[in-house]
C-alpha positions in Angstrom: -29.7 58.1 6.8 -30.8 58.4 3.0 -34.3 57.9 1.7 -35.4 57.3 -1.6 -38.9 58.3 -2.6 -40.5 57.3 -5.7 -43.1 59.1 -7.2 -45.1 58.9 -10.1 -47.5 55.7 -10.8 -50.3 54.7 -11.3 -52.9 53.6 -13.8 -52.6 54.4 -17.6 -54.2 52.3 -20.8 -52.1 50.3 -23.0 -49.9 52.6 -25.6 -49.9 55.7 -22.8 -47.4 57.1 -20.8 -46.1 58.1 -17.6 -43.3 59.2 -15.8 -41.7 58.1 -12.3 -39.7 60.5 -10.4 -37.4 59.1 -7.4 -35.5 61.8 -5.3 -32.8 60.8 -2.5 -32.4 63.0 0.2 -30.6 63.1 3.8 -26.6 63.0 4.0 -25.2 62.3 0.7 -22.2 63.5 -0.2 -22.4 61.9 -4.0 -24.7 59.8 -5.8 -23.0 57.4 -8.7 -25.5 55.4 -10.5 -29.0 55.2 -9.9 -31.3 53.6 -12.2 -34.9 51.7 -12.3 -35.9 48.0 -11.3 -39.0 46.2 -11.5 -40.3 42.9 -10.0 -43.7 41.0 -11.3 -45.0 38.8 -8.4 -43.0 35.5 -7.8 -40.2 37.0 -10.3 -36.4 38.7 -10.0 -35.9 41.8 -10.1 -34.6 42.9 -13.5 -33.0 46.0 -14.5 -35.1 48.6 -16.7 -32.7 51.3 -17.2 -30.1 53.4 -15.3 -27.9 55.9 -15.6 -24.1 57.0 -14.3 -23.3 60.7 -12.5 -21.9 61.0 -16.0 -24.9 60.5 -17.5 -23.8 57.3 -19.3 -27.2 55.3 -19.8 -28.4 51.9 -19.8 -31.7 50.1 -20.9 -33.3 46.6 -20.9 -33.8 45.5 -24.5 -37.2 45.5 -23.4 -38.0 49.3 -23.1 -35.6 50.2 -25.3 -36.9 53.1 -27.6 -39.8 53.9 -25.3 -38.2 54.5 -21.9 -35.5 57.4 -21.5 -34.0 57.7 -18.3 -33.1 60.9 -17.0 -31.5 62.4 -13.8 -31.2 65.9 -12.2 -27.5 66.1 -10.0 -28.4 69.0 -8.1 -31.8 67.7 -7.1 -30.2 64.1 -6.4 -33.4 63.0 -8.3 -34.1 60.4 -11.4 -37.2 60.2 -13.7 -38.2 57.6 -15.8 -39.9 58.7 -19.0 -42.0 55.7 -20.0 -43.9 55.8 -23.0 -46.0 53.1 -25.1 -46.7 51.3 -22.4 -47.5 47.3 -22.2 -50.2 45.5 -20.5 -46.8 42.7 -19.5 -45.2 45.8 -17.8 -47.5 45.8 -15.2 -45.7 45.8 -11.8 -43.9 47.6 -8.9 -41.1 49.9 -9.6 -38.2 50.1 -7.7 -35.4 53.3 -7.6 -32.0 52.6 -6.9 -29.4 54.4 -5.8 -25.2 54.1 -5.2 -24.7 56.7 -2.4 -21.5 57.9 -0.6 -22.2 59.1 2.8 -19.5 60.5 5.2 -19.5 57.1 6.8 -20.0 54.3 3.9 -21.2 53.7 0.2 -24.1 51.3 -0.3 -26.8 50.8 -2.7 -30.4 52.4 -1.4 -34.3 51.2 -2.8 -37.5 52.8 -2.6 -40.2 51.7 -1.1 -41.8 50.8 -5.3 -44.6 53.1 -7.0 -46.9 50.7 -8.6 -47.7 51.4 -12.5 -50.9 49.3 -14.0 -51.0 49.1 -17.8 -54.4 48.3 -17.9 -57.7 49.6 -20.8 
């Protein structure tokens, strides 16, 4: 069994900053990519930025310069830096996670940390 916990929202004002943490535990044997979603009520979830074991990195055009995503292998944990934040980038944040086990590989989620962009 592997759990994904996501850590770090909450309320900050327009222009600030915060950063989510999301660490996997239980019986990995290797993670691949993980990376961040988020989903706005009655929308699809989009991609905001994720990064390879490698760390390779990708980003939505839309955080781009003002998100940095970063990962710690030994900790099997991801943070998302996120800084000049939007009012529109108000919603629930999702980790993600590609995990080998001894038995399978399949994507994981968190349960969502819920960031509010609000003055």
């Amino acid at each position: 069994q592997v759990q994904l916990v996501e850590s770090g929202g909450g309320l900050v004002q327009p222009g600030g900053s915060l950063r989510l943490s999301c660490a996997a535990s239980g019986s990995i044997l290797s993670i691949n990519a993980m990376g961040w979603y988020r989903q706005a009520p009655g929308k699809q979830r989009e991609l905001v930025a994720s990064i390879t074991s490698g760390g390779r990195t990708n980003y939505a055009d839309s955080v781009k310069g003002r998100f940095t995503i970063s990962r710690d292998n030994a900790k099997n944990t991801v943070y998302l830096q996120m800084n000049s934040l939007k009012p529109e980038e108000t919603t629930v944040y999702y980790c993600n996670a590609d995990v080998r086990t001894i038995s399978s590989r399949r994507n994981y989620w968190g349960q969502g940390t819920q960031v509010t962009v609000a003055s």
